[in-house]
C-alpha positions as CSV (number, residue, x, y, z in Angstrom):
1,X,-85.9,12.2,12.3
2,X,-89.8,12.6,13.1
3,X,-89.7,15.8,11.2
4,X,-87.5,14.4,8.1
5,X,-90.1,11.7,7.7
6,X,-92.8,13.8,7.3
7,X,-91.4,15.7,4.7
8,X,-91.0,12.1,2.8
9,X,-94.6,11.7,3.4
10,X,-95.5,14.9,1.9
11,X,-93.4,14.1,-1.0
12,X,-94.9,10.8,-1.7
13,X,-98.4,12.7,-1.7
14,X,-96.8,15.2,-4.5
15,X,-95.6,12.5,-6.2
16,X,-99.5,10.8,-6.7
17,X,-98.6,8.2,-3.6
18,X,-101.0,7.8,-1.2
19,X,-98.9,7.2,2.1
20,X,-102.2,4.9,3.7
21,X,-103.5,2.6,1.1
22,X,-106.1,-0.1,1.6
23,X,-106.2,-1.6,-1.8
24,X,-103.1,-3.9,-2.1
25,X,-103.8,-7.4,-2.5
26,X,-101.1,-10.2,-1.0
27,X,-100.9,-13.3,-2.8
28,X,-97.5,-15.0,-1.0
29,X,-96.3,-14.9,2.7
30,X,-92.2,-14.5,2.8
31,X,-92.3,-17.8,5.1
32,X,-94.1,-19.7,2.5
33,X,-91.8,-18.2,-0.3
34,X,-88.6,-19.8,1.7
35,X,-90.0,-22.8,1.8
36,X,-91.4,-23.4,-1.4
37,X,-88.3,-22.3,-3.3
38,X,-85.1,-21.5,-0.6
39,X,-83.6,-24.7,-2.1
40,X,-83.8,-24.0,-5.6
41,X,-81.3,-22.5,-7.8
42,X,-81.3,-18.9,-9.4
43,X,-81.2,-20.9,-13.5
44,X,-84.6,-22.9,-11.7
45,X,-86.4,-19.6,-10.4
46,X,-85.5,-17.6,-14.0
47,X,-88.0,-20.8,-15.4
48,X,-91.0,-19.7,-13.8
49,X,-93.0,-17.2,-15.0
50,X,-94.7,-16.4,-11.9
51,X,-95.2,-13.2,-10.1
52,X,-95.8,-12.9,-6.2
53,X,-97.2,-10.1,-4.1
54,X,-96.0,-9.7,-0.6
55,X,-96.0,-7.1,2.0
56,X,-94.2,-6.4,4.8
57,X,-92.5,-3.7,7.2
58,X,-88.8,-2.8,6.1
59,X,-86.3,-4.0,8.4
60,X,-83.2,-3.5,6.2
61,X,-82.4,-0.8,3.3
62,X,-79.1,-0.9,1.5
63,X,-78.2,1.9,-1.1
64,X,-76.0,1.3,-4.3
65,X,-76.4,4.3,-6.6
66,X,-79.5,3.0,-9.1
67,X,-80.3,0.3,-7.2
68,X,-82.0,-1.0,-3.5
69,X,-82.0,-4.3,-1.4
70,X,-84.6,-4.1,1.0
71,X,-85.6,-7.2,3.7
72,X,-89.4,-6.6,4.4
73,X,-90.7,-9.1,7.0
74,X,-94.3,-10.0,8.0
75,X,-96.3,-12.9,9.8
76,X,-94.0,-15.5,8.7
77,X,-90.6,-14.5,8.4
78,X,-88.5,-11.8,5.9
79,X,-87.6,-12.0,1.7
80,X,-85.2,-9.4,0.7
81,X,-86.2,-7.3,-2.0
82,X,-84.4,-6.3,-5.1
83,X,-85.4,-3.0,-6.5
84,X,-83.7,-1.1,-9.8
85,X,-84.0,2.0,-11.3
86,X,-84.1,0.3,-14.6
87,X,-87.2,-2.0,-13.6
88,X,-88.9,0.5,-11.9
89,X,-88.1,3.3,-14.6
90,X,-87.5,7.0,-13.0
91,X,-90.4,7.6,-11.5
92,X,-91.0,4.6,-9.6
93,X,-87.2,4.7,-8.3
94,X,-87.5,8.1,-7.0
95,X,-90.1,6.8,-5.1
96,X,-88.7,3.9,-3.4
97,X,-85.3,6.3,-2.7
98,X,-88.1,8.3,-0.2
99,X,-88.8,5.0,1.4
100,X,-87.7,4.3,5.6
101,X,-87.3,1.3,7.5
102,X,-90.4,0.7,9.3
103,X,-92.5,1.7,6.1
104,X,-94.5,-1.1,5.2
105,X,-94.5,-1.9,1.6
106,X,-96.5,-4.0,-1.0
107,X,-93.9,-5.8,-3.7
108,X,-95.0,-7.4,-6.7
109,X,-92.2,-9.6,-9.4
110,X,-90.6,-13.0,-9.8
111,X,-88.5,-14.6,-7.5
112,X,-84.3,-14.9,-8.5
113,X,-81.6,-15.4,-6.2
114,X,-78.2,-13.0,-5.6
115,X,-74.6,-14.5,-5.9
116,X,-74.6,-15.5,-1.9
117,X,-77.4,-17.7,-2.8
118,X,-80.2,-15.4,-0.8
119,X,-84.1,-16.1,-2.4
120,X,-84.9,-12.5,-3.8
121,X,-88.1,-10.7,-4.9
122,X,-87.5,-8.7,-7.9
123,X,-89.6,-5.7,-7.8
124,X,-91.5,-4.7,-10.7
125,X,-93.5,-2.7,-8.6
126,X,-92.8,-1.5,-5.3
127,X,-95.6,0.3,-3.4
128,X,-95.9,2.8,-0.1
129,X,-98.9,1.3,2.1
130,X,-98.0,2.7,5.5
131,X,-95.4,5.5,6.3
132,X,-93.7,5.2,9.4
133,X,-93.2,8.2,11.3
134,X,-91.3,7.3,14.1
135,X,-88.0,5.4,13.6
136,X,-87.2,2.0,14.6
137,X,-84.3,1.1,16.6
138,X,-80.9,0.4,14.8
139,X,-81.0,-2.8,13.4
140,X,-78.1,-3.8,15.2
141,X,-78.5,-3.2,18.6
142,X,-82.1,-4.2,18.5
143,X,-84.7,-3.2,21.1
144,X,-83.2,-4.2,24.6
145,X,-84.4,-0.9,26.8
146,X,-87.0,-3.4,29.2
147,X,-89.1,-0.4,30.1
148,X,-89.4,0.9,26.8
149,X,-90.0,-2.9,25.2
150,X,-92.8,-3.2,27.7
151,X,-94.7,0.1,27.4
152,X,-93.9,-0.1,23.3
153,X,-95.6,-3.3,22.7
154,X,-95.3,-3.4,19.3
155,X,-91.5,-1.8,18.6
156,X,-90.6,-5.1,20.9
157,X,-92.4,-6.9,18.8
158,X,-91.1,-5.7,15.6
159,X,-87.5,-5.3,16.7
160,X,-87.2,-8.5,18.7
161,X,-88.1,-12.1,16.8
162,X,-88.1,-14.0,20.4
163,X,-90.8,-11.2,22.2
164,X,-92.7,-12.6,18.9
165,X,-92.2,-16.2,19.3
166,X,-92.9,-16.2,23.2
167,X,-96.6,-15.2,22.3
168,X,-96.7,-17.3,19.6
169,X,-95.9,-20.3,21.9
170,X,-98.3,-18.5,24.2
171,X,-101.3,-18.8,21.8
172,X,-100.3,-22.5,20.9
173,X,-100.1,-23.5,24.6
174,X,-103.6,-22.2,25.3
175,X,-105.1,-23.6,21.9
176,X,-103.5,-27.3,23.2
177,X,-105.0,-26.8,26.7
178,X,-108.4,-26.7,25.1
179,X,-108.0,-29.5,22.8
180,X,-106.6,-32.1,25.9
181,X,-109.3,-31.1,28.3
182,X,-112.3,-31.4,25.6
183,X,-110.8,-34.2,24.1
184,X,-111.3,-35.7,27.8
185,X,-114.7,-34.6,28.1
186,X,-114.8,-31.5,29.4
187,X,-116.6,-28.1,28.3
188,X,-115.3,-24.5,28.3
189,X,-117.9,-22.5,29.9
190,X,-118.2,-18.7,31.0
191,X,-118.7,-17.5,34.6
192,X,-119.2,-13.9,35.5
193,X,-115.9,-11.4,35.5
194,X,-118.3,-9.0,37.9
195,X,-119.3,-10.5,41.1
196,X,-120.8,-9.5,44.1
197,X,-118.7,-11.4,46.7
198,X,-115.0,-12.1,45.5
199,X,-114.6,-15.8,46.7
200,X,-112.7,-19.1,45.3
201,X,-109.1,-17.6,46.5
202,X,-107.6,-15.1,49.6
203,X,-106.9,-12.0,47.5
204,X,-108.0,-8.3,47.5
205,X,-110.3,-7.5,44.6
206,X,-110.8,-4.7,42.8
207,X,-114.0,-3.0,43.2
208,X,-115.9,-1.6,40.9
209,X,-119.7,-0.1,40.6
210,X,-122.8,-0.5,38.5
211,X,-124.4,2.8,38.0
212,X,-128.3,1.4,37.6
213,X,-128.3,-1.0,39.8
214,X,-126.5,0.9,42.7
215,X,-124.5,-1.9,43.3
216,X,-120.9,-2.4,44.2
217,X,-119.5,-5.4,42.1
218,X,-116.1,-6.9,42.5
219,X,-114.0,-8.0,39.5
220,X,-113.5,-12.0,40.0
221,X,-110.2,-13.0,41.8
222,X,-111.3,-17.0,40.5
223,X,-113.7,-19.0,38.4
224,X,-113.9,-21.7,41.2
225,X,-117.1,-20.8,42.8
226,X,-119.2,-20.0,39.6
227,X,-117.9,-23.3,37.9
228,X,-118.8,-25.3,41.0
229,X,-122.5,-24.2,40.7
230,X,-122.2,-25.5,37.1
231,X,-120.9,-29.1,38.3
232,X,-124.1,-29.3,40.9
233,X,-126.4,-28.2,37.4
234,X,-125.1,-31.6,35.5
235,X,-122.0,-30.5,34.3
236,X,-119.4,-33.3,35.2
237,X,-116.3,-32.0,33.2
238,X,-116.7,-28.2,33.3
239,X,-113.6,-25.4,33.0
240,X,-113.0,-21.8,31.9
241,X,-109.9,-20.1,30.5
242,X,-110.0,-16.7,31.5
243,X,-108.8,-13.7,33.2
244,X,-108.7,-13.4,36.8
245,X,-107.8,-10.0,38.8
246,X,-105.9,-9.0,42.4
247,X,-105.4,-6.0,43.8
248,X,-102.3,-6.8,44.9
249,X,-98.2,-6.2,44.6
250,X,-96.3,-6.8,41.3
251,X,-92.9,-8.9,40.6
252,X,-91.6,-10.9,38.2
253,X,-94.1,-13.5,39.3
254,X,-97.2,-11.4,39.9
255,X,-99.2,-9.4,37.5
256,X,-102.5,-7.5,38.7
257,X,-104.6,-9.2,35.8
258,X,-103.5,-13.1,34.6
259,X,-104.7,-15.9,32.7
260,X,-106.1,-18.7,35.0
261,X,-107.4,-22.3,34.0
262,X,-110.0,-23.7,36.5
263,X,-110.9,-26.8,35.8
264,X,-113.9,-29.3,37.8
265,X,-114.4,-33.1,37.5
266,X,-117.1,-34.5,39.2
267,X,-116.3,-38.3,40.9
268,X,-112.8,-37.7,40.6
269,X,-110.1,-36.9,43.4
270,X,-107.1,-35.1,43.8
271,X,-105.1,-38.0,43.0
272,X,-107.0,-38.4,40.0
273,X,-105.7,-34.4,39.0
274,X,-102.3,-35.1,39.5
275,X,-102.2,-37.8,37.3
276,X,-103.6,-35.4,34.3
277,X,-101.6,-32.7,35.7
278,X,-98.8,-34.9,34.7
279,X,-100.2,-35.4,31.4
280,X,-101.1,-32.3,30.7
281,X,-97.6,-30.4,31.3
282,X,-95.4,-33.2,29.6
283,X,-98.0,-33.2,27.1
284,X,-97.4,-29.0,26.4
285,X,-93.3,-29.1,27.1
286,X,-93.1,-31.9,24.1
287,X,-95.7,-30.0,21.6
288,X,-94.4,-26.3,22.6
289,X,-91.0,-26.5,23.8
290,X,-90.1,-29.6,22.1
291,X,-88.2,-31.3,24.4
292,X,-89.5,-32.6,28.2
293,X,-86.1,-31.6,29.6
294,X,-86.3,-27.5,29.9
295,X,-83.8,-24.6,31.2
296,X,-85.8,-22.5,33.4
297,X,-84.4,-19.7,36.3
298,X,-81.3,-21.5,35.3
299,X,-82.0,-25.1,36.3
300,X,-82.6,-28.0,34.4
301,X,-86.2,-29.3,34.8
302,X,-87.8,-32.5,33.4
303,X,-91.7,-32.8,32.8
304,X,-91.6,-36.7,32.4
305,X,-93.7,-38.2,34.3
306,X,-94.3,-39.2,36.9
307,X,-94.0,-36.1,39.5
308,X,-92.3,-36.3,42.8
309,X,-95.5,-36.8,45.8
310,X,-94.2,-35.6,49.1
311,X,-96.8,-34.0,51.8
312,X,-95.9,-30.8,53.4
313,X,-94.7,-32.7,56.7
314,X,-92.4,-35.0,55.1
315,X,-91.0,-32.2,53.0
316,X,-90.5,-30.4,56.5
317,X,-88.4,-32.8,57.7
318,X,-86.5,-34.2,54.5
319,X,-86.1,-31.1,52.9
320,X,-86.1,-28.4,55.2
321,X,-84.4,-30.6,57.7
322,X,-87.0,-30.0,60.7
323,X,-87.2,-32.9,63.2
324,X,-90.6,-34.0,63.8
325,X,-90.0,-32.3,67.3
326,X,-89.6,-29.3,65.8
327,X,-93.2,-29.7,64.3
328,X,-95.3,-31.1,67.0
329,X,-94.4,-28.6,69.7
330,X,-96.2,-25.6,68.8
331,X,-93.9,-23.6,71.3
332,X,-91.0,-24.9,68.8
333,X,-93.1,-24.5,65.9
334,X,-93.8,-20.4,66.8
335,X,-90.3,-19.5,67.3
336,X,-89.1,-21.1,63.7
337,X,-92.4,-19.5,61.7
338,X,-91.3,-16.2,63.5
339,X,-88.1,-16.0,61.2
340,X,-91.1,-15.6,58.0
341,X,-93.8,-13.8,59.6
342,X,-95.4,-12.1,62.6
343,X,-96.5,-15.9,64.5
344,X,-98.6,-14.1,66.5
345,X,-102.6,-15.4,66.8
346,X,-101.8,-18.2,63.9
347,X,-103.4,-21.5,64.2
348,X,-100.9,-24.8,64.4
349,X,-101.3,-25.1,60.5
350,X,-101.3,-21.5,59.5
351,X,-97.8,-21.7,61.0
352,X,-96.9,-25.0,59.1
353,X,-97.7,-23.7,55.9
354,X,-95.7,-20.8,57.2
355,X,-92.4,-22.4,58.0
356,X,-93.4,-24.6,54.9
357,X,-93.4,-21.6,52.2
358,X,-90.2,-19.6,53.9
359,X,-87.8,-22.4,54.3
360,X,-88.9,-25.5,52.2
361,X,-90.8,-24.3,49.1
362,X,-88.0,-22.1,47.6
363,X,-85.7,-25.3,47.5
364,X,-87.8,-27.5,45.7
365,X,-86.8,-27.7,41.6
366,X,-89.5,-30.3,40.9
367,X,-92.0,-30.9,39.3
368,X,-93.0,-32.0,42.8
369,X,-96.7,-32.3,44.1
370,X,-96.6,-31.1,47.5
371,X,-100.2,-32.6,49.8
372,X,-101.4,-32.6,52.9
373,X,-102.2,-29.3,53.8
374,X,-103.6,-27.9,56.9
375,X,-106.9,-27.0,57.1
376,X,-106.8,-23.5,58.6
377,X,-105.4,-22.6,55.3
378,X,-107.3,-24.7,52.9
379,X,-110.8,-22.9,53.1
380,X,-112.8,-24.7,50.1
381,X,-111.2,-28.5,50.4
382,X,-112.7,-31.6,51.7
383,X,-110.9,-32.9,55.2
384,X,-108.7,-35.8,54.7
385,X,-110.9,-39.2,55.9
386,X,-107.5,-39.9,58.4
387,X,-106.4,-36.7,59.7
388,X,-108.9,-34.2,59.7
389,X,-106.8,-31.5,60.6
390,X,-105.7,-31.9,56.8
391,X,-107.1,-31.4,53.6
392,X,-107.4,-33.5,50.3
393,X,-104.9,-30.9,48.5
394,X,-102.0,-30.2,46.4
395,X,-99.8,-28.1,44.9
396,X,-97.7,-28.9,41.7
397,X,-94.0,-26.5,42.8
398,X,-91.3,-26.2,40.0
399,X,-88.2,-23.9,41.2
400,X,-90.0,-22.9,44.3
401,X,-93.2,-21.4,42.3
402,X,-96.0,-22.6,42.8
403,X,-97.5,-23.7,39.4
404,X,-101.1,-25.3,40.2
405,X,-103.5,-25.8,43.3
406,X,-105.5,-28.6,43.3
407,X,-108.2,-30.6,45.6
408,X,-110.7,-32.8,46.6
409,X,-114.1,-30.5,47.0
410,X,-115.5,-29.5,50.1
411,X,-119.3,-30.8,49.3
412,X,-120.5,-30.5,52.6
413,X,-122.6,-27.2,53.2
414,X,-122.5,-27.0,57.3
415,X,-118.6,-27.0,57.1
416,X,-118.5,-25.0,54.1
417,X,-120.8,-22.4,55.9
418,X,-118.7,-22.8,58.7
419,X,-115.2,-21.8,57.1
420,X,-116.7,-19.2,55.3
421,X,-118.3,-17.6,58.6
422,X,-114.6,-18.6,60.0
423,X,-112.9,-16.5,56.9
424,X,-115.2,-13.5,57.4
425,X,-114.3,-13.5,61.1
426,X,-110.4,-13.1,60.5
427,X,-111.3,-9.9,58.8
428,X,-108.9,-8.2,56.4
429,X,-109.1,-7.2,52.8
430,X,-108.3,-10.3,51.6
431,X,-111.0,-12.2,52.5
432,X,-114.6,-12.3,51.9
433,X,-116.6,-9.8,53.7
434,X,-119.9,-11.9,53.9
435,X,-120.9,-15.0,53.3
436,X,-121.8,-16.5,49.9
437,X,-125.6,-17.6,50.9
438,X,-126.2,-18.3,46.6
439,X,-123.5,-20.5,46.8
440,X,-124.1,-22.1,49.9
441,X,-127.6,-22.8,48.5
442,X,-125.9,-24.8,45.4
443,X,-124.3,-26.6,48.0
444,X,-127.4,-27.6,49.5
445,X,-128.6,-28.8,46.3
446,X,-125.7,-31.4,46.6
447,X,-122.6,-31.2,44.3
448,X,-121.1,-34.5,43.6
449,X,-117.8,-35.6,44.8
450,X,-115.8,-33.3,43.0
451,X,-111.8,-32.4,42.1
452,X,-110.9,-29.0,40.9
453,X,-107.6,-27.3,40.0
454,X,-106.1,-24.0,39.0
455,X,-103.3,-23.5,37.0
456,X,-101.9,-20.4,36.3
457,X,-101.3,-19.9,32.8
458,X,-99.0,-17.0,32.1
459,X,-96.1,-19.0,34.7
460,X,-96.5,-22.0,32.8
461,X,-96.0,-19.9,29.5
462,X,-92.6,-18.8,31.7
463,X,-91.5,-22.7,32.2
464,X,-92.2,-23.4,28.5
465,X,-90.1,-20.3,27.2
466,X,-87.7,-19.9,29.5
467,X,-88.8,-16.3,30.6
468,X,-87.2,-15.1,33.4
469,X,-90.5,-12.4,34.6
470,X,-94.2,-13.0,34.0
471,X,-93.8,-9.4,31.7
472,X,-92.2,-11.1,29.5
473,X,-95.3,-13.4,28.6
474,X,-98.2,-10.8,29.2
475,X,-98.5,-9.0,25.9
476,X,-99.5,-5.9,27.8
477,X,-98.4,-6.3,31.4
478,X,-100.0,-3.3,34.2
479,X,-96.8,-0.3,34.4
480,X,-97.2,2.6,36.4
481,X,-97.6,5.6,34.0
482,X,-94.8,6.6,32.4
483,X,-93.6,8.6,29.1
């Protein structure tokens, strides 16, 4: 087929075509077209005089004798084309008969309508802009191969409307995220993708290395300690929208490389972020998905606020069923975090949060803000004024994901100093391997009393689509190398 397709392209260059033109000039989008004049009837169209240019890749060709309907589709949706020998005289017929679908085409003639009623361009001119060489997939069975749709980027997107739409939502989600937070104050500002300590979340970095300066640099695993710096300089409402990297697994949840919003907001608490967090995601379900009420992983899941508050103990017990007992006996507490991990050398609340995310936080549907964390695992968060073996934290869970992290600032730079010395300690690739002394010294400079939150951006694209993997809404997700 490859093979046959070249021959058409050398035949359009005999025939005075050239196969890769750059001159065509579009006045009309199909979308526009439909809407403008789907309604009208074929005695209205025959009253205007105008001509529109379009252009667009075939998707459909059907063949009777001296004349071709063609559907050509671009940005904004598909016309079907009406070309005849008779309009087009010889010449111009013979080389529209060479034409494939996948070729994209420039049209130019007045619009009429067929018997069934379907708003038609009729070609008075009919030009080649791009051969395609390599065929498309049949129109009827479309492009469902998941490997191949992933690797082949753009034949998903061509073949499949809902790949497009997905990343259409995905754009307008992120544009609306922008406009809420600076509409609220805040400003969008850049923090360094290289760094020379990876801090601001527990995750192996990649590691990379600048040549002039002989210096090993990691790529960033989270905006959080950059961004804080900027809230001690005078920025109150600061945030970035950017991508974050982990050398870690992937899953239908994980991708090496994501989209991550960090946000900061200086005299605020975490209280005060759930209640935008609320706001925010019923805010993006109504303006992206349309509805607050969405299907996702095959439950039904309602943004409306307000959020379900429960804190990690009290979802122990009412969700998971644990008896306070079961809790406060670290003997107890041991044997049940042993069915989720190796218990062995954990603190008290590294096996809470243990038990926690093996037997309670797959069950929650939500939108449920899950708080009081323990501290052993909550390296960057002020202590809770009551209990100081907890944190000022939350996480927002929806179908047992965990869709933001949120908390009240640790501003204090003897107990920051002393968690990071603490995380360095434990060891392990995950965690820092010195201590940040620049940020330390920002610290020291005093940062205000501060909330921050991440939200991971390609899951929430997930919940407002419907996607069932994180692939799905990464327009070029990391795949081992294949053909």
């Amino acid at each position: 087929m490859i093979e046959d397709r070249i021959r058409k392209l050398d035949e359009h260059r005999r025939l005075g075509e050239k196969p890769f033109r750059n001159d065509f000039k579009v006045t009309a989008q199909t979308g526009s077209l439909k809407e403008r004049f789907g309604e009208k009837t074929r005695e209205e169209l025959d009253l205007i005089p105008d001509r529109y240019a379009v252009a667009g890749r075939i998707m459909r060709i059907n063949r009777f004798g001296k004349a071709l309907f063609m559907d050509i589709m671009d940005g904004s949706g598909k016309v079907q084309l009406f070309l005849q020998q008779k309009i087009l005289h010889e010449e111009g017929f013979e080389r529209a008969k060479l034409l494939d679908i996948g070729d994209i085409v420039g049209a130019v003639g007045p619009l009429s309508k067929t018997k069934t009623g379907e708003l038609t361009l009729v070609c008075e001119r009919c030009d080649l802009l791009t051969k395609n060489l390599r065929p498309m997939p049949e129109k009827w069975h479309g492009l469902k191969d998941v490997e191949i749709r992933y690797r082949q980027r753009s034949l998903d997107l061509i073949a499949n409307p809902e790949s497009r739409e997905i990343f259409i939502k995905r754009a307008k989600a992120i544009r609306l995220i922008r406009s809420f937070l600076e509409e609220r104050g805040y400003i969008e500002l850049d923090t360094p993708n290289m760094q020379p300590i990876p801090g601001g979340a527990t995750a192996r970095p990649f590691v990379t290395h600048h040549h002039a300066l002989d210096l090993d640099l990691y790529l960033r695993v989270a905006t959080e300690l950059y961004l804080k710096r900027l809230v001690v300089g005078g920025f109150e409402r600061v945030y970035e929208l950017g991508r974050v990297f982990r050398n870690e697994g992937v899953s239908t949840w994980h991708n090496p490389e994501f989209t991550l919003l960090e946000f900061y907001q200086a005299y605020a608490t975490y209280h005060d972020l759930m209640d935008l967090t609320e706001e925010l995601f019923d805010f993006l379900a109504r303006e992206v998905a349309g509805s607050d009420k969405l299907n996702f992983l095959g439950r039904e899941v309602i943004l409306k606020r307000p959020f379900e508050r429960i804190s990690m103990r009290d979802a122990l017990i009412q969700k998971g069923g644990f008896s306070p007992a079961d809790i406060d006996n670290e003997d107890k507490l041991r044997a049940l975090a042993s069915r989720y991990c190796e218990p062995e050398g954990l603190s008290r609340g590294a096996l809470i949060f243990t038990l926690y995310e093996g037997a309670v936080e797959p069950t929650i549907t939500g939108p449920t803000f899950v708080t009081g964390f323990p501290v052993d695992v909550s390296p960057l968060s002020r202590r809770n004024e009551e209990d100081p073996s907890l944190v000022d934290r939350f996480e927002l869970i929806i179908c047992g994901k965990e869709f933001a992290n949120a908390f009240s600032e640790l501003n204090d730079p003897a107990d920051q100093r002393k968690r990071f010395e603490e995380q360095v300690a434990a060891g392990g690739d995950e965690r820092p391997r010195e201590v940040d002394e620049d940020f330390l010294c920002a610290l020291e400079t005093g940062m205000p009393p501060t909330a921050g939150e991440g939200v991971g951006i390609d899951r929430l694209i997930m919940l407002l689509t419907g996607a069932q993997s994180i692939r799905e809404v990464i327009p070029f997700p990391l795949l081992k190398p294949g053909k």
